[in-house]
C-alpha positions as CSV (number, residue, x, y, z in Angstrom):
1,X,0.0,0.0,0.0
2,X,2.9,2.5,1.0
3,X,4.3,1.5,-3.0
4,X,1.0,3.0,-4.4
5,X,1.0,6.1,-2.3
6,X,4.8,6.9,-3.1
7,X,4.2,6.5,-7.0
8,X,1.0,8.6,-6.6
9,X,2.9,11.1,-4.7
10,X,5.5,10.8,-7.6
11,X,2.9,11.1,-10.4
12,X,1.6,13.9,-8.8
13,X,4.9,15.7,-8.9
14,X,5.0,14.6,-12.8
15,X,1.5,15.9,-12.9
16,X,2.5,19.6,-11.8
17,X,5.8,19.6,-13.3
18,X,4.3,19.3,-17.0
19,X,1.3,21.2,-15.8
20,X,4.2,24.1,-15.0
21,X,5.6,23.6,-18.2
22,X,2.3,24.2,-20.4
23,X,1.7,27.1,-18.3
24,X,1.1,30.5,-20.6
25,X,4.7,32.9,-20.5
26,X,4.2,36.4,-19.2
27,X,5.7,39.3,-20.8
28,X,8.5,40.7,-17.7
29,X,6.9,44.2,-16.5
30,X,10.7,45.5,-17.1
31,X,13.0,44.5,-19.8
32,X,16.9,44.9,-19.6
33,X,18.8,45.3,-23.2
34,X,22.4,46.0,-24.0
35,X,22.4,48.7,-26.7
36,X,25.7,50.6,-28.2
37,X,26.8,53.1,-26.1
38,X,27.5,56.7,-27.7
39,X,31.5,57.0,-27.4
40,X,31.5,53.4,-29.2
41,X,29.0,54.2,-32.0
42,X,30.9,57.4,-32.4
43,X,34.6,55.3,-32.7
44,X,33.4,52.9,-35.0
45,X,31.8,55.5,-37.4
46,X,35.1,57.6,-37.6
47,X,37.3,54.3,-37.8
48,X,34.8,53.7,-40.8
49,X,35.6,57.5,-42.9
50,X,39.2,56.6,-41.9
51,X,39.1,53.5,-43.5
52,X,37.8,54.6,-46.7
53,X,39.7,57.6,-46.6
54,X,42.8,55.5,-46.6
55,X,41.6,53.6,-49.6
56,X,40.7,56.7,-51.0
57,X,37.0,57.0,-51.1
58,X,35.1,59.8,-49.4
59,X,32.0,58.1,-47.4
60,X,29.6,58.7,-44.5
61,X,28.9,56.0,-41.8
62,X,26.0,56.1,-40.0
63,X,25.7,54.2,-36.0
64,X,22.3,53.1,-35.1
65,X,21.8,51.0,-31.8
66,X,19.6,47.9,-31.7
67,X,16.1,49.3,-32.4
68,X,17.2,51.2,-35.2
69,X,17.7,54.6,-33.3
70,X,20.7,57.0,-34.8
71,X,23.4,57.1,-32.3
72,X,26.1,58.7,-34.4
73,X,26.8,60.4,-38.0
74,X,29.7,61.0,-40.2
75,X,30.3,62.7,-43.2
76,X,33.7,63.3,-44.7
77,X,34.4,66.1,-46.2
78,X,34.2,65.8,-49.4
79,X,31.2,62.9,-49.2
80,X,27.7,63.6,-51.4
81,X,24.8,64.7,-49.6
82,X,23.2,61.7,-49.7
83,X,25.2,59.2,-48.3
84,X,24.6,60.1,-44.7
85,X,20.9,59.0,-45.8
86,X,21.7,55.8,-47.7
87,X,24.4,55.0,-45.0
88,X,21.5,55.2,-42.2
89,X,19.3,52.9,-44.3
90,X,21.4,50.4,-44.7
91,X,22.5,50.1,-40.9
92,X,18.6,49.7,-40.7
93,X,18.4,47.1,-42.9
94,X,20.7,45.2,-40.5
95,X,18.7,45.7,-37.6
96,X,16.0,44.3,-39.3
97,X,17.4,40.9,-41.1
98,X,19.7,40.7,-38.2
99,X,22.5,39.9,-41.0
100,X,24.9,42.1,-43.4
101,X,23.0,44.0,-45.7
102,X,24.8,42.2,-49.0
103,X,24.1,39.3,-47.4
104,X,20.6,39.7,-47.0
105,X,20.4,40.9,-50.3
106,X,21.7,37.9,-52.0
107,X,19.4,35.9,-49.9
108,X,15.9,37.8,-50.2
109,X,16.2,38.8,-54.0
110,X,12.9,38.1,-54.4
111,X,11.5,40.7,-51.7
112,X,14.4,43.6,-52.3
113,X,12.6,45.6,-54.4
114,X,9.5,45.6,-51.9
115,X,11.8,46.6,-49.2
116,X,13.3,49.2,-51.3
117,X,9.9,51.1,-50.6
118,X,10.1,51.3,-46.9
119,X,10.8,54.4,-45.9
120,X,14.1,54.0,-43.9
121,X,15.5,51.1,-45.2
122,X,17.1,50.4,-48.5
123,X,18.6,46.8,-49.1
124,X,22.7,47.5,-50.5
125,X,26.0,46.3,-49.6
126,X,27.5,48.0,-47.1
127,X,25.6,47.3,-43.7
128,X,26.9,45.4,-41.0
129,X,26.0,44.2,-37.6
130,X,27.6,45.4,-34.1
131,X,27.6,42.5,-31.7
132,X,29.2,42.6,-28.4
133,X,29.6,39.6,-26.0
134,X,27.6,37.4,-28.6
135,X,24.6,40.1,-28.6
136,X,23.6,42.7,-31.7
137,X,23.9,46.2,-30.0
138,X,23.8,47.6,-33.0
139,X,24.8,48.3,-36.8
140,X,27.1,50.5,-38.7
141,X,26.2,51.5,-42.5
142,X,28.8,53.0,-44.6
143,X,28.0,55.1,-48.2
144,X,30.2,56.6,-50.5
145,X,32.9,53.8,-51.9
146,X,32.3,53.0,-55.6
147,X,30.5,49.9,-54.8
148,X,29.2,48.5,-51.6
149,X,31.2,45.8,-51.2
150,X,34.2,48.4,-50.7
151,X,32.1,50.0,-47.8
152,X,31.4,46.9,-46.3
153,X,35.1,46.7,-46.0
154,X,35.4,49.8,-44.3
155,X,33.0,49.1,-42.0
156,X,34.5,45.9,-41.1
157,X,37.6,47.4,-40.2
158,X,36.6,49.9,-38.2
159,X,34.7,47.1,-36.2
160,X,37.9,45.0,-35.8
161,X,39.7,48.5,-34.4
162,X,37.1,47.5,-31.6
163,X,36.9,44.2,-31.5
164,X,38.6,43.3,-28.1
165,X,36.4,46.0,-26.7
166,X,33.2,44.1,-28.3
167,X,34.5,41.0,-27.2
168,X,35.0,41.5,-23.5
169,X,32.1,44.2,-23.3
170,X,29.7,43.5,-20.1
């Protein structure tokens, strides 16, 4: 009889265990995020203009954090107009694929020219994503290079003039 009362006791446990584990998730009252702090966002866009400037290209590089929200802006001197524009859009386009912006291009060919039409995002080469401690806090867009692929470049640099810093960031 005391055999029957344990394993009922133990089913019972069972019972409220999966019970537990159907149970409907809350959103938390108060959500904690890591986002890119302004001294970073404002490194990594000037690493970015020197980048290209070393390779001869006159670009802007745009900083947004992880919602999309502009935390820094550079124009070199000599830079068009609209490159601070194009530059933002495509650090948008990052935060929302989550991946490069060539990268999502050659993936989602058959939706780019949909996208193209949202205002604030514009699907080129040249967008990448700031992670830090394994988490996007961010993206960087660079505009100006002849050719996206060339800004990526810069933008990548400027990110691996950081890197450590990214790594080991808390």
């Amino acid at each position: 009889m005391m055999v029957f009362k344990r394993l009922a006791d133990l089913g019972g446990w069972i019972a409220l265990g999966l019970f537990a584990g159907m149970a409907p998730v809350q959103a938390a009252d108060v959500v904690t995020t890591k986002n890119i702090g302004l001294e970073l966002a404002n490194q990594i866009a000037m690493a970015s203009v020197e980048a290209c400037r070393k390779d001869g290209y006159q670009v802007s590089a745009v900083v947004v954090d992880r919602n999309g929200n502009l935390r820094s802006a550079m124009r070199d001197d000599l830079a068009a107009r609209f490159t601070l524009q194009i530059a933002q859009e495509k650090a948008n386009m990052v935060v929302m694929s989550g991946l490069k912006s060539g990268e999502f291009r050659k993936l989602r060919a058959d939706i780019r020219p949909e996208l193209n039409h949202i205002d604030g995002l514009i699907v080129m080469e040249g967008g990448v994503p700031i992670t830090a401690a394994g988490l996007r806090i961010g993206a960087i867009g660079v505009s100006g290079a002849p050719g996206g692929d060339k800004d990526e470049v810069c933008a990548m640099k400027a990110l691996e003039s950081v890197q450590e810093r990214l790594d080991f960031a808390e």
